[in-house]
N, C-alpha and C positions, 0 to 999 in steps of 0.2 A: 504494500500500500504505500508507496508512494509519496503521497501525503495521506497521509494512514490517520484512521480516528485512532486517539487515544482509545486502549484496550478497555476501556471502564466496563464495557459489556462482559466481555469475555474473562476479565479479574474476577468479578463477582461470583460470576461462574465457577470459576476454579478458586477462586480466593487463593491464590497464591501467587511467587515472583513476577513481577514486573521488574525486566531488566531498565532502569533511566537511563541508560549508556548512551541507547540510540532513539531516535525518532519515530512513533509510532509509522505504520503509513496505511496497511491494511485496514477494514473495516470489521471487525471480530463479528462470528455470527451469528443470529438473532439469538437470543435469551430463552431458553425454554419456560412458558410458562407466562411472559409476556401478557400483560390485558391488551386486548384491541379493541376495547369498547369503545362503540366511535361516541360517546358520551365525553371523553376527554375534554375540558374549555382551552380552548387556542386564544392565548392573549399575549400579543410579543410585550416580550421584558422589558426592553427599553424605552419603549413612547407607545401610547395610544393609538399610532398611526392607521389607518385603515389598511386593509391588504392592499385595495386598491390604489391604494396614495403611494406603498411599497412598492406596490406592481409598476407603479410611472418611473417612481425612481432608479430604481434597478432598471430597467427599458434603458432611460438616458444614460447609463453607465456600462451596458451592453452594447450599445452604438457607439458609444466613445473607445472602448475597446475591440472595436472591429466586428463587432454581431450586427447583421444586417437588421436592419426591419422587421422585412420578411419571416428570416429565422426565429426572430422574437416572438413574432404574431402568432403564428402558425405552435412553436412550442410552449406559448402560455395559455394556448385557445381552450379554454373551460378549465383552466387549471385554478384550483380552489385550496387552502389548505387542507391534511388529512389529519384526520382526528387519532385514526391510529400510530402516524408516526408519533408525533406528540406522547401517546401515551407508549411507547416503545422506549423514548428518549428518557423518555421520566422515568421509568420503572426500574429502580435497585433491587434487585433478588436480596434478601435478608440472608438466607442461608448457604454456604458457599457449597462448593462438590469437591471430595477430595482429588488429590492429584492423581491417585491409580485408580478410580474410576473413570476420569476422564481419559486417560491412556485406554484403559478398556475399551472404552467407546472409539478411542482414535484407533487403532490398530486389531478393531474387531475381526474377525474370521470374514464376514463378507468381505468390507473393505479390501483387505489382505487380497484375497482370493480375485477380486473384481480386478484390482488393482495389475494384479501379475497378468488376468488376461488382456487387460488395455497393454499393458509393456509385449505384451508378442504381437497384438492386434497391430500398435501403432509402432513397431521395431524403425520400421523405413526413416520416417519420421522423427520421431525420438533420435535415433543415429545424425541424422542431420542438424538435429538442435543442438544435441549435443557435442557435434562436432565444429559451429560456427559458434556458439555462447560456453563452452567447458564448463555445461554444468551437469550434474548426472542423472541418467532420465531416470532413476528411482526416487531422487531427490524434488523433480518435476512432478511425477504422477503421484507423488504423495502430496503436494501442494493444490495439485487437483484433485484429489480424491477429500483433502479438508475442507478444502473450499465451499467447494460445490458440488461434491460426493459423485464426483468426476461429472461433471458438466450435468448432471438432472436437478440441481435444485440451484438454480443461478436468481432466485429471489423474481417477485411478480409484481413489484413497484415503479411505477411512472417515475425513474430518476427524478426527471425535472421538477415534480412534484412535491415530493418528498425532499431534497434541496431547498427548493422554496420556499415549504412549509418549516423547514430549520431554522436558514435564514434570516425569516419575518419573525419566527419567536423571539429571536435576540440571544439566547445565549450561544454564545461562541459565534456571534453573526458573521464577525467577519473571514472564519474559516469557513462556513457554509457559503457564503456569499461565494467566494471565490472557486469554491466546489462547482455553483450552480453556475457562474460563468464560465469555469472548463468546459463545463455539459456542454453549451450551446458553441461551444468551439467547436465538439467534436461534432455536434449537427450540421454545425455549418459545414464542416470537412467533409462531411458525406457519409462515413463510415457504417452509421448505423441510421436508422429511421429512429423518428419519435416513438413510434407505436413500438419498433425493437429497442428502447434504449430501457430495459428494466434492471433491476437488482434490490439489493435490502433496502430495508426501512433508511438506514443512514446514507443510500447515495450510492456503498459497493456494488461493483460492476460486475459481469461474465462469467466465466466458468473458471475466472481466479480473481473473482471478485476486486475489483481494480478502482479507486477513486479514480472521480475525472481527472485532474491533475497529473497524478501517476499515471493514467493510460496516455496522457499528451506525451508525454517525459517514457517514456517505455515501453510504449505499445509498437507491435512491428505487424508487418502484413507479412508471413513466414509461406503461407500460401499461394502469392502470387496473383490474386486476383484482384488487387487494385484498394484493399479495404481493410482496415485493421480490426476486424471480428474476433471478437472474444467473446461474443457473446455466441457464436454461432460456428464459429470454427475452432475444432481442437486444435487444429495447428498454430493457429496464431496466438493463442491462448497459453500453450505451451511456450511458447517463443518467446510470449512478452516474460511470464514468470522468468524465462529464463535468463532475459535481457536485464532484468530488473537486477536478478542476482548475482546477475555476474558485475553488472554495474556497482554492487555491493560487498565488491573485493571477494565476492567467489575465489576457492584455491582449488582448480583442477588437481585430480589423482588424491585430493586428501579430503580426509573421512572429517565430518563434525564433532566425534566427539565420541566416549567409548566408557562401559562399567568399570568402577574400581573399586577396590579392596582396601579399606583405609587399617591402620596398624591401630594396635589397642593404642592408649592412654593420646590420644590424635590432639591434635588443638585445632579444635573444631571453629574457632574463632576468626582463620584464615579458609573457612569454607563458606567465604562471602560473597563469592559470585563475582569480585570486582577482581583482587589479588590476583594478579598472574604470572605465572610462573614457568620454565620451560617442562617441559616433560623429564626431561634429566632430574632438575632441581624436585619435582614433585616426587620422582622414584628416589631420591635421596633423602624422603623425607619417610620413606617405608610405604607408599603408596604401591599399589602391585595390579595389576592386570594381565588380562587374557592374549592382549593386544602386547606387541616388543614396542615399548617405550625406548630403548634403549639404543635400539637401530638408528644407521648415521639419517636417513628420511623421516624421523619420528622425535629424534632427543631434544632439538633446539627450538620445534616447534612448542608455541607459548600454547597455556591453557590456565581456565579458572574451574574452581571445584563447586561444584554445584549439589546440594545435597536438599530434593526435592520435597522431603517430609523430615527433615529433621535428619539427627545422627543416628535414629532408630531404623533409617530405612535407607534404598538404594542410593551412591555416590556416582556421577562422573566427572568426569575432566572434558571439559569444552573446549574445543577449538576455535579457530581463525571462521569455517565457515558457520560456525552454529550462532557467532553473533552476526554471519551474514543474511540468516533465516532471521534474526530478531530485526533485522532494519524491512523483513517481510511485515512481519506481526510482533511487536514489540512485547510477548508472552512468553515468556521462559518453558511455560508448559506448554505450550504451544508449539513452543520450539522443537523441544526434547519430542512432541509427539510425533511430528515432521522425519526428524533424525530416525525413530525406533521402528516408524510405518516404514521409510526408505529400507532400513536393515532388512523389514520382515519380506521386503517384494523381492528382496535379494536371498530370500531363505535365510537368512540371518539373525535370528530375532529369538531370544529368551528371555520370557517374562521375568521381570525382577519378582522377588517371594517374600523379600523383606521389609514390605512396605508395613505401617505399622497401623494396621485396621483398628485396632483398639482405640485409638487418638478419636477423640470428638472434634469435629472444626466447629468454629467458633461462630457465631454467627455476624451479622453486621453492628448491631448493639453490640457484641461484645468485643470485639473487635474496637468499634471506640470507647465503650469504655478502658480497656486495656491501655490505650494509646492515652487516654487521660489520666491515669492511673501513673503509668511511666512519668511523665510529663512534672505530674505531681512530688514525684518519687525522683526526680534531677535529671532523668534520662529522656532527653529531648527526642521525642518521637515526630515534631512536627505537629500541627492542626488535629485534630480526632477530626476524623472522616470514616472512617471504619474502612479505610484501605491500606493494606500492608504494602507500602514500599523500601524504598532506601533507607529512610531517613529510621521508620516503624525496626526495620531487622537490626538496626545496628543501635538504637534503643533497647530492644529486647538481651542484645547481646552482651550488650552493659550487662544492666541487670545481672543474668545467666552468669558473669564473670564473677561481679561483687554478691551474688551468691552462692561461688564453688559449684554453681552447674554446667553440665558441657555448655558453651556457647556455642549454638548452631542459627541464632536467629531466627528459630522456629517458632509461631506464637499457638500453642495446639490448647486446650480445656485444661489442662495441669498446669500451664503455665499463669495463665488468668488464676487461677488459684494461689499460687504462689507468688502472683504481686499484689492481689489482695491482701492476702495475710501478711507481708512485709507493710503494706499501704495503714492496714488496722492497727499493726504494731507503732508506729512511726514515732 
Protein backbone atom coordinates (compact mmCIF):
# COMPACT_ATOMS: atom_id res chain seq x y z
CA UNK A 1 0.00 0.00 0.00
CA UNK A 2 1.70 2.45 -1.08
CA UNK A 3 0.35 5.06 0.76
CA UNK A 4 -1.20 2.56 2.81
CA UNK A 5 -3.81 3.32 5.60
CA UNK A 6 -2.56 3.18 8.97
CA UNK A 7 -3.09 -0.76 10.09
CA UNK A 8 -5.61 0.53 12.93
CA UNK A 9 -8.06 -2.08 11.28
CA UNK A 10 -6.07 -4.97 11.07
CA UNK A 11 -4.06 -4.12 14.83
CA UNK A 12 -7.33 -4.42 16.58
CA UNK A 13 -7.75 -7.49 14.84
CA UNK A 14 -4.76 -9.10 15.93
CA UNK A 15 -3.82 -6.66 18.64
CA UNK A 16 -0.44 -7.08 18.23
CA UNK A 17 3.15 -5.42 16.72
CA UNK A 18 2.90 -2.78 14.76
CA UNK A 19 6.26 -2.22 13.33
CA UNK A 20 6.73 2.28 13.26
CA UNK A 21 9.94 1.78 11.40
CA UNK A 22 8.18 2.09 8.19
CA UNK A 23 5.11 3.79 6.49
CA UNK A 24 1.92 2.06 6.48
CA UNK A 25 0.66 1.80 2.68
CA UNK A 26 -1.74 -1.09 2.23
CA UNK A 27 -5.33 -0.99 3.38
CA UNK A 28 -5.70 -3.86 6.14
CA UNK A 29 -8.85 -5.98 5.46
CA UNK A 30 -12.20 -5.39 6.58
CA UNK A 31 -12.87 -6.20 10.31
CA UNK A 32 -14.88 -9.07 10.90
CA UNK A 33 -18.00 -8.22 12.44
CA UNK A 34 -18.10 -4.72 11.28
CA UNK A 35 -21.89 -2.96 11.76
CA UNK A 36 -23.14 -1.70 8.21
CA UNK A 37 -26.08 -0.36 9.57
CA UNK A 38 -26.77 2.36 7.10
CA UNK A 39 -28.35 4.16 10.28
CA UNK A 40 -24.66 5.55 10.83
CA UNK A 41 -25.15 9.97 11.06
CA UNK A 42 -22.50 11.23 8.57
CA UNK A 43 -21.49 14.68 9.99
CA UNK A 44 -17.83 15.98 8.71
CA UNK A 45 -15.68 16.95 11.69
CA UNK A 46 -14.52 19.97 10.67
CA UNK A 47 -17.30 22.47 9.52
CA UNK A 48 -20.93 22.07 8.97
CA UNK A 49 -20.35 22.37 5.21
CA UNK A 50 -22.95 20.62 3.18
CA UNK A 51 -21.74 17.66 0.88
CA UNK A 52 -22.77 19.77 -1.80
CA UNK A 53 -20.79 22.81 -0.93
CA UNK A 54 -17.66 20.00 -0.45
CA UNK A 55 -18.68 18.58 -3.78
CA UNK A 56 -17.87 22.35 -5.41
CA UNK A 57 -14.83 22.42 -3.68
CA UNK A 58 -13.14 19.51 -4.25
CA UNK A 59 -14.46 19.99 -8.23
CA UNK A 60 -12.33 23.20 -8.20
CA UNK A 61 -9.21 21.42 -7.00
CA UNK A 62 -9.68 18.42 -9.30
CA UNK A 63 -9.59 20.86 -12.38
CA UNK A 64 -6.76 22.60 -10.83
CA UNK A 65 -4.88 19.46 -10.68
CA UNK A 66 -5.58 18.27 -14.17
CA UNK A 67 -9.09 16.32 -13.60
CA UNK A 68 -11.05 17.21 -16.58
CA UNK A 69 -14.70 18.35 -16.02
CA UNK A 70 -15.98 15.61 -17.62
CA UNK A 71 -14.08 13.13 -15.40
CA UNK A 72 -15.43 15.00 -12.55
CA UNK A 73 -19.10 14.98 -13.72
CA UNK A 74 -19.42 11.67 -14.86
CA UNK A 75 -17.52 10.02 -11.47
CA UNK A 76 -19.45 12.03 -8.84
CA UNK A 77 -22.90 11.44 -10.80
CA UNK A 78 -25.22 10.24 -7.93
CA UNK A 79 -22.59 9.99 -5.69
CA UNK A 80 -23.83 10.53 -2.05
CA UNK A 81 -22.06 9.74 1.06
CA UNK A 82 -22.37 5.96 2.59
CA UNK A 83 -23.42 5.23 5.69
CA UNK A 84 -21.71 2.10 5.90
CA UNK A 85 -18.34 3.34 5.26
CA UNK A 86 -18.64 5.75 8.19
CA UNK A 87 -19.70 3.07 10.21
CA UNK A 88 -16.70 0.68 9.18
CA UNK A 89 -14.28 3.64 9.97
CA UNK A 90 -15.70 4.11 13.35
CA UNK A 91 -15.91 0.64 14.58
CA UNK A 92 -12.96 -0.49 17.16
CA UNK A 93 -13.30 -4.24 17.79
CA UNK A 94 -13.00 -4.28 21.60
CA UNK A 95 -11.51 -7.64 21.66
CA UNK A 96 -8.21 -8.43 19.86
CA UNK A 97 -7.49 -12.23 18.10
CA UNK A 98 -4.42 -13.82 19.04
CA UNK A 99 -1.51 -14.15 16.83
CA UNK A 100 -1.78 -18.13 16.14
CA UNK A 101 -5.17 -17.99 15.37
CA UNK A 102 -4.63 -15.56 12.99
CA UNK A 103 -1.61 -17.42 11.23
CA UNK A 104 -4.30 -20.36 11.24
CA UNK A 105 -6.42 -18.54 9.35
CA UNK A 106 -3.55 -17.13 7.00
CA UNK A 107 -1.96 -20.22 6.03
CA UNK A 108 -5.15 -22.50 6.20
CA UNK A 109 -5.09 -25.87 4.31
CA UNK A 110 -7.36 -24.24 1.47
CA UNK A 111 -5.24 -21.36 1.04
CA UNK A 112 -2.01 -23.47 1.05
CA UNK A 113 -3.49 -25.95 -1.29
CA UNK A 114 -5.30 -23.06 -3.72
CA UNK A 115 -2.27 -21.23 -3.60
CA UNK A 116 0.24 -24.19 -4.94
CA UNK A 117 -2.38 -24.70 -7.68
CA UNK A 118 -2.36 -21.00 -8.89
CA UNK A 119 1.92 -21.32 -8.68
CA UNK A 120 1.66 -24.26 -11.45
CA UNK A 121 -1.46 -22.75 -13.18
CA UNK A 122 0.35 -19.30 -13.46
CA UNK A 123 4.26 -20.94 -13.70
CA UNK A 124 4.74 -18.92 -17.34
CA UNK A 125 3.90 -15.91 -15.67
CA UNK A 126 5.00 -15.85 -12.37
CA UNK A 127 8.62 -16.87 -14.19
CA UNK A 128 8.47 -13.72 -15.90
CA UNK A 129 7.63 -11.44 -13.00
CA UNK A 130 9.87 -12.93 -11.28
CA UNK A 131 12.58 -12.64 -13.59
CA UNK A 132 12.06 -8.79 -14.44
CA UNK A 133 11.15 -7.44 -10.46
CA UNK A 134 13.43 -10.48 -8.21
CA UNK A 135 10.90 -11.01 -6.32
CA UNK A 136 9.73 -14.78 -5.58
CA UNK A 137 6.51 -15.94 -6.91
CA UNK A 138 5.79 -17.71 -3.41
CA UNK A 139 6.25 -14.50 -1.82
CA UNK A 140 3.68 -12.81 -4.62
CA UNK A 141 0.82 -15.57 -4.41
CA UNK A 142 0.86 -15.33 -0.84
CA UNK A 143 0.39 -11.42 -1.07
CA UNK A 144 -2.46 -12.52 -3.29
CA UNK A 145 -3.96 -15.07 -1.65
CA UNK A 146 -4.14 -12.34 1.77
CA UNK A 147 -5.23 -9.95 -0.05
CA UNK A 148 -7.89 -10.85 -1.85
CA UNK A 149 -7.83 -14.75 -1.36
CA UNK A 150 -6.29 -14.75 -4.78
CA UNK A 151 -8.33 -12.36 -6.62
CA UNK A 152 -12.33 -13.48 -5.44
CA UNK A 153 -12.91 -11.10 -2.82
CA UNK A 154 -11.26 -7.72 -4.30
CA UNK A 155 -14.03 -5.67 -2.19
CA UNK A 156 -17.73 -4.32 -3.94
CA UNK A 157 -17.37 -0.48 -3.02
CA UNK A 158 -17.76 2.47 -5.44
CA UNK A 159 -13.97 3.61 -4.72
CA UNK A 160 -14.96 7.06 -5.59
CA UNK A 161 -17.58 6.91 -3.01
CA UNK A 162 -16.21 5.76 -0.24
CA UNK A 163 -13.08 8.30 -0.75
CA UNK A 164 -15.56 10.96 -0.63
CA UNK A 165 -17.52 9.88 1.92
CA UNK A 166 -13.93 10.00 4.02
CA UNK A 167 -12.86 12.89 2.85
CA UNK A 168 -16.14 15.05 3.69
CA UNK A 169 -16.13 13.48 7.21
CA UNK A 170 -12.90 15.30 8.09
CA UNK A 171 -10.84 13.08 9.90
CA UNK A 172 -7.74 12.46 8.25
CA UNK A 173 -9.31 14.79 5.37
CA UNK A 174 -6.44 15.41 3.82
CA UNK A 175 -5.01 11.89 3.29
CA UNK A 176 -8.58 10.95 1.81
CA UNK A 177 -8.62 13.85 -0.13
CA UNK A 178 -5.71 13.00 -1.86
CA UNK A 179 -6.67 9.38 -2.04
CA UNK A 180 -9.91 10.49 -3.93
CA UNK A 181 -7.85 12.74 -6.29
CA UNK A 182 -5.53 9.78 -7.28
CA UNK A 183 -8.84 7.85 -8.11
CA UNK A 184 -9.99 10.24 -10.62
CA UNK A 185 -6.23 10.35 -12.13
CA UNK A 186 -6.50 6.82 -12.68
CA UNK A 187 -10.10 7.48 -14.46
CA UNK A 188 -8.82 9.91 -16.31
CA UNK A 189 -5.94 7.58 -17.52
CA UNK A 190 -8.35 5.00 -18.63
CA UNK A 191 -7.32 2.01 -16.92
CA UNK A 192 -10.30 1.16 -15.39
CA UNK A 193 -14.03 2.32 -15.68
CA UNK A 194 -16.05 3.81 -12.84
CA UNK A 195 -18.40 1.05 -12.76
CA UNK A 196 -14.96 -1.25 -12.54
CA UNK A 197 -13.06 0.91 -10.07
CA UNK A 198 -14.24 -1.08 -6.71
CA UNK A 199 -12.48 -2.25 -3.46
CA UNK A 200 -12.88 -1.82 0.43
CA UNK A 201 -14.76 0.37 2.45
CA UNK A 202 -11.21 2.47 2.89
CA UNK A 203 -10.50 3.01 -0.80
CA UNK A 204 -8.16 -0.51 -1.23
CA UNK A 205 -7.92 -1.54 -4.70
CA UNK A 206 -7.63 -5.02 -6.84
CA UNK A 207 -6.63 -8.28 -6.31
CA UNK A 208 -3.73 -6.64 -4.20
CA UNK A 209 -5.69 -4.25 -2.82
CA UNK A 210 -3.60 -1.05 -3.82
CA UNK A 211 -4.42 2.76 -2.68
CA UNK A 212 -4.83 5.01 -5.59
CA UNK A 213 -1.64 6.71 -4.87
CA UNK A 214 0.31 3.48 -4.68
CA UNK A 215 -1.32 2.19 -7.87
CA UNK A 216 -0.05 5.79 -9.67
CA UNK A 217 3.56 5.07 -8.13
CA UNK A 218 3.52 1.10 -8.89
CA UNK A 219 1.06 -0.14 -10.84
CA UNK A 220 2.60 -1.61 -14.24
CA UNK A 221 0.50 -3.16 -17.35
CA UNK A 222 2.69 -6.68 -17.09
CA UNK A 223 0.19 -7.99 -19.69
CA UNK A 224 0.45 -5.85 -22.50
CA UNK A 225 -2.77 -4.72 -23.20
CA UNK A 226 -2.53 -1.05 -22.85
CA UNK A 227 -4.06 -0.92 -19.13
CA UNK A 228 -2.86 -1.23 -15.77
CA UNK A 229 -5.75 -3.92 -14.28
CA UNK A 230 -5.47 -5.06 -11.10
CA UNK A 231 -8.47 -5.38 -10.78
CA UNK A 232 -9.10 -7.70 -13.58
CA UNK A 233 -5.81 -9.19 -14.58
CA UNK A 234 -3.62 -11.42 -12.41
CA UNK A 235 -0.82 -10.53 -14.29
CA UNK A 236 -0.64 -7.13 -13.78
CA UNK A 237 -1.77 -7.59 -10.35
CA UNK A 238 1.05 -9.60 -9.80
CA UNK A 239 3.49 -7.27 -11.38
CA UNK A 240 2.54 -4.38 -9.48
CA UNK A 241 2.84 -6.38 -5.85
CA UNK A 242 5.98 -7.03 -7.38
CA UNK A 243 7.14 -3.65 -8.42
CA UNK A 244 6.08 -2.36 -5.24
CA UNK A 245 8.42 -4.77 -3.46
CA UNK A 246 11.13 -4.69 -5.10
CA UNK A 247 10.95 -0.84 -5.03
CA UNK A 248 11.04 -1.69 -1.27
CA UNK A 249 14.71 -2.94 -1.21
CA UNK A 250 13.44 -6.42 -2.19
CA UNK A 251 16.96 -8.92 -1.62
CA UNK A 252 16.66 -11.50 -4.53
CA UNK A 253 17.81 -15.37 -3.41
CA UNK A 254 17.26 -14.24 0.31
CA UNK A 255 14.71 -15.73 2.54
CA UNK A 256 12.65 -13.14 5.10
CA UNK A 257 13.20 -14.48 7.96
CA UNK A 258 13.44 -18.05 9.69
CA UNK A 259 12.55 -20.01 13.54
CA UNK A 260 14.90 -19.92 16.38
CA UNK A 261 15.86 -21.49 19.36
CA UNK A 262 16.74 -18.92 21.91
CA UNK A 263 19.23 -20.24 24.84
CA UNK A 264 17.91 -20.43 28.45
CA UNK A 265 18.46 -17.41 30.81
CA UNK A 266 18.11 -15.15 27.04
CA UNK A 267 17.73 -11.39 27.69
CA UNK A 268 14.73 -11.06 26.21
CA UNK A 269 14.96 -7.24 26.47
CA UNK A 270 16.96 -7.15 23.12
CA UNK A 271 13.85 -9.00 21.59
CA UNK A 272 12.53 -5.74 20.41
CA UNK A 273 11.83 -5.93 17.06
CA UNK A 274 14.15 -2.72 16.40
CA UNK A 275 17.99 -4.10 17.71
CA UNK A 276 19.79 -5.42 14.81
CA UNK A 277 22.13 -7.58 14.62
CA UNK A 278 24.14 -9.65 12.06
CA UNK A 279 23.31 -13.36 12.07
CA UNK A 280 26.82 -14.12 13.27
CA UNK A 281 26.48 -11.76 16.24
CA UNK A 282 22.83 -13.25 17.04
CA UNK A 283 24.60 -17.15 16.97
CA UNK A 284 27.17 -15.63 19.33
CA UNK A 285 24.75 -14.98 21.57
CA UNK A 286 23.48 -18.80 21.80
CA UNK A 287 20.64 -18.30 19.28
CA UNK A 288 20.59 -21.76 17.04
CA UNK A 289 18.43 -22.65 14.14
CA UNK A 290 17.58 -25.15 11.49
CA UNK A 291 18.71 -22.63 8.89
CA UNK A 292 23.20 -22.26 8.79
CA UNK A 293 23.46 -19.00 10.14
CA UNK A 294 26.98 -19.36 9.89
CA UNK A 295 27.47 -19.69 6.04
CA UNK A 296 29.66 -16.93 4.34
CA UNK A 297 25.73 -15.99 2.38
CA UNK A 298 23.96 -15.82 5.74
CA UNK A 299 26.47 -14.48 8.72
CA UNK A 300 26.69 -10.73 7.91
CA UNK A 301 23.36 -10.42 6.97
CA UNK A 302 21.56 -8.11 9.61
CA UNK A 303 18.31 -9.22 11.54
CA UNK A 304 15.87 -8.25 14.42
CA UNK A 305 14.35 -10.95 16.96
CA UNK A 306 10.96 -10.87 16.94
CA UNK A 307 9.01 -12.84 19.57
CA UNK A 308 5.20 -12.99 18.52
CA UNK A 309 3.41 -13.91 21.82
CA UNK A 310 5.83 -13.30 24.35
CA UNK A 311 9.05 -15.52 25.42
CA UNK A 312 6.49 -18.35 26.18
CA UNK A 313 6.03 -18.87 22.55
CA UNK A 314 7.76 -19.02 18.86
CA UNK A 315 11.01 -16.75 18.01
CA UNK A 316 12.49 -15.54 14.78
CA UNK A 317 15.19 -13.44 13.23
CA UNK A 318 13.92 -11.12 10.43
CA UNK A 319 15.56 -10.03 7.79
CA UNK A 320 16.20 -7.36 5.14
CA UNK A 321 13.04 -8.51 3.19
CA UNK A 322 10.57 -9.02 5.98
CA UNK A 323 10.72 -5.28 6.70
CA UNK A 324 10.34 -5.10 2.86
CA UNK A 325 6.78 -6.89 3.22
CA UNK A 326 6.11 -4.23 6.31
CA UNK A 327 6.60 -1.12 3.99
CA UNK A 328 3.56 -3.67 2.15
CA UNK A 329 1.31 -3.62 5.32
CA UNK A 330 2.83 -2.02 8.19
CA UNK A 331 1.79 -5.47 10.57
CA UNK A 332 4.35 -7.45 11.81
CA UNK A 333 1.60 -10.36 11.88
CA UNK A 334 0.91 -9.75 8.87
CA UNK A 335 4.05 -9.90 7.82
CA UNK A 336 5.22 -13.14 9.51
CA UNK A 337 1.98 -14.42 7.97
CA UNK A 338 3.18 -13.46 4.36
CA UNK A 339 6.69 -15.10 5.12
CA UNK A 340 5.02 -18.65 6.61
CA UNK A 341 2.03 -18.87 3.72
CA UNK A 342 5.20 -18.30 1.06
CA UNK A 343 7.32 -21.23 3.06
CA UNK A 344 4.16 -23.40 3.09
CA UNK A 345 3.44 -23.13 -1.09
CA UNK A 346 7.09 -24.20 -1.09
CA UNK A 347 6.37 -27.39 1.05
CA UNK A 348 8.19 -25.65 3.69
CA UNK A 349 6.06 -24.89 6.43
CA UNK A 350 5.82 -26.35 10.29
CA UNK A 351 3.55 -25.05 12.40
CA UNK A 352 5.11 -23.47 15.57
CA UNK A 353 3.53 -25.61 18.85
CA UNK A 354 4.61 -23.22 21.25
CA UNK A 355 2.40 -20.78 21.03
CA UNK A 356 1.01 -20.08 24.51
CA UNK A 357 -2.84 -20.69 24.30
CA UNK A 358 -3.33 -20.37 27.85
CA UNK A 359 -2.55 -16.29 27.65
CA UNK A 360 -5.98 -14.29 27.70
CA UNK A 361 -5.57 -11.18 25.27
CA UNK A 362 -6.55 -8.28 26.70
CA UNK A 363 -9.19 -6.44 25.41
CA UNK A 364 -9.24 -2.79 24.33
CA UNK A 365 -10.31 -1.38 27.89
CA UNK A 366 -7.72 -3.17 29.12
CA UNK A 367 -5.24 -2.44 27.10
CA UNK A 368 -5.77 1.26 28.19
CA UNK A 369 -6.12 0.90 31.09
CA UNK A 370 -2.71 -0.89 31.21
CA UNK A 371 -1.14 1.96 29.33
CA UNK A 372 -2.52 4.38 32.09
CA UNK A 373 -1.51 2.21 34.75
CA UNK A 374 2.23 2.21 33.27
CA UNK A 375 2.18 5.92 32.69
CA UNK A 376 1.04 6.25 36.39
CA UNK A 377 3.77 3.99 37.60
CA UNK A 378 6.93 6.23 35.57
CA UNK A 379 6.81 4.09 32.55
CA UNK A 380 5.95 6.30 29.69
CA UNK A 381 3.71 4.38 27.40
CA UNK A 382 2.45 7.21 25.50
CA UNK A 383 -1.46 8.53 25.25
CA UNK A 384 -3.84 5.33 26.49
CA UNK A 385 -5.44 4.49 23.38
CA UNK A 386 -5.76 0.81 23.87
CA UNK A 387 -3.05 0.25 21.04
CA UNK A 388 0.13 -1.58 21.68
CA UNK A 389 2.80 0.02 19.82
CA UNK A 390 6.42 1.28 20.33
CA UNK A 391 6.39 3.56 22.61
CA UNK A 392 3.37 0.70 24.90
CA UNK A 393 6.35 -2.55 24.47
CA UNK A 394 9.19 -0.61 25.78
CA UNK A 395 6.91 0.73 28.68
CA UNK A 396 5.94 -2.74 29.43
CA UNK A 397 9.44 -3.73 29.22
CA UNK A 398 10.55 -1.24 31.80
CA UNK A 399 8.27 -2.43 34.06
CA UNK A 400 9.19 -6.53 33.35
CA UNK A 401 12.88 -5.36 34.09
CA UNK A 402 12.29 -3.24 37.48
CA UNK A 403 10.22 -6.29 38.39
CA UNK A 404 12.81 -9.24 37.68
CA UNK A 405 10.49 -10.52 34.98
CA UNK A 406 11.62 -11.73 31.50
CA UNK A 407 11.21 -8.58 29.53
CA UNK A 408 9.79 -9.46 26.37
CA UNK A 409 7.39 -6.56 25.99
CA UNK A 410 4.55 -8.75 25.91
CA UNK A 411 1.30 -7.18 27.53
CA UNK A 412 -0.92 -10.61 27.98
CA UNK A 413 -3.89 -10.86 31.22
CA UNK A 414 -0.86 -11.66 33.96
CA UNK A 415 0.79 -8.84 33.16
CA UNK A 416 -2.22 -6.36 33.79
CA UNK A 417 -2.36 -8.06 36.97
CA UNK A 418 0.95 -7.51 37.82
CA UNK A 419 0.94 -3.64 37.24
CA UNK A 420 -2.17 -3.48 39.14
CA UNK A 421 -0.83 -4.90 42.11
CA UNK A 422 2.44 -2.89 41.82
CA UNK A 423 -0.06 0.21 40.83
CA UNK A 424 -2.28 -0.61 44.48
CA UNK A 425 0.89 -1.03 46.37
CA UNK A 426 2.53 2.30 45.39
Amino acid sequence: MFERLPSFTLLMVIGLYVNQASANTLTPPATPGISTASTAKITPVATAQSFADWRAGLRMQAINEGISPLVFEQAFAGVTPDPQVIAADQSQPEFSRPVWEYLDSAVSSWRVARGKALLAEHAKTLQAIEARYQVDSSILVAVWGMESSFGRQIGDKNVIRSLATLAYEGRRSAFWRSQLIAALHILQEGDTSINGMLGSWAGAMGQTQFMPTTYLQYAVDFDGDGRRDIWQSSADALASAANYLNQSGWQPQQTWGFAVQLPRNFDYAIADGVQSKTLAQWQALGISADTDMSSAQMAQQTATLFLPSGYQGPAYLLLNNFRSILKYNNSSSYALAIGLLANALQGDYSPATNWPKHDRMLSRKERTELQTLLNQLGFDSGKPDGIIGVNSRQAVRSFQQAQGLPADGYPNAQLLENVRRVAKGQ
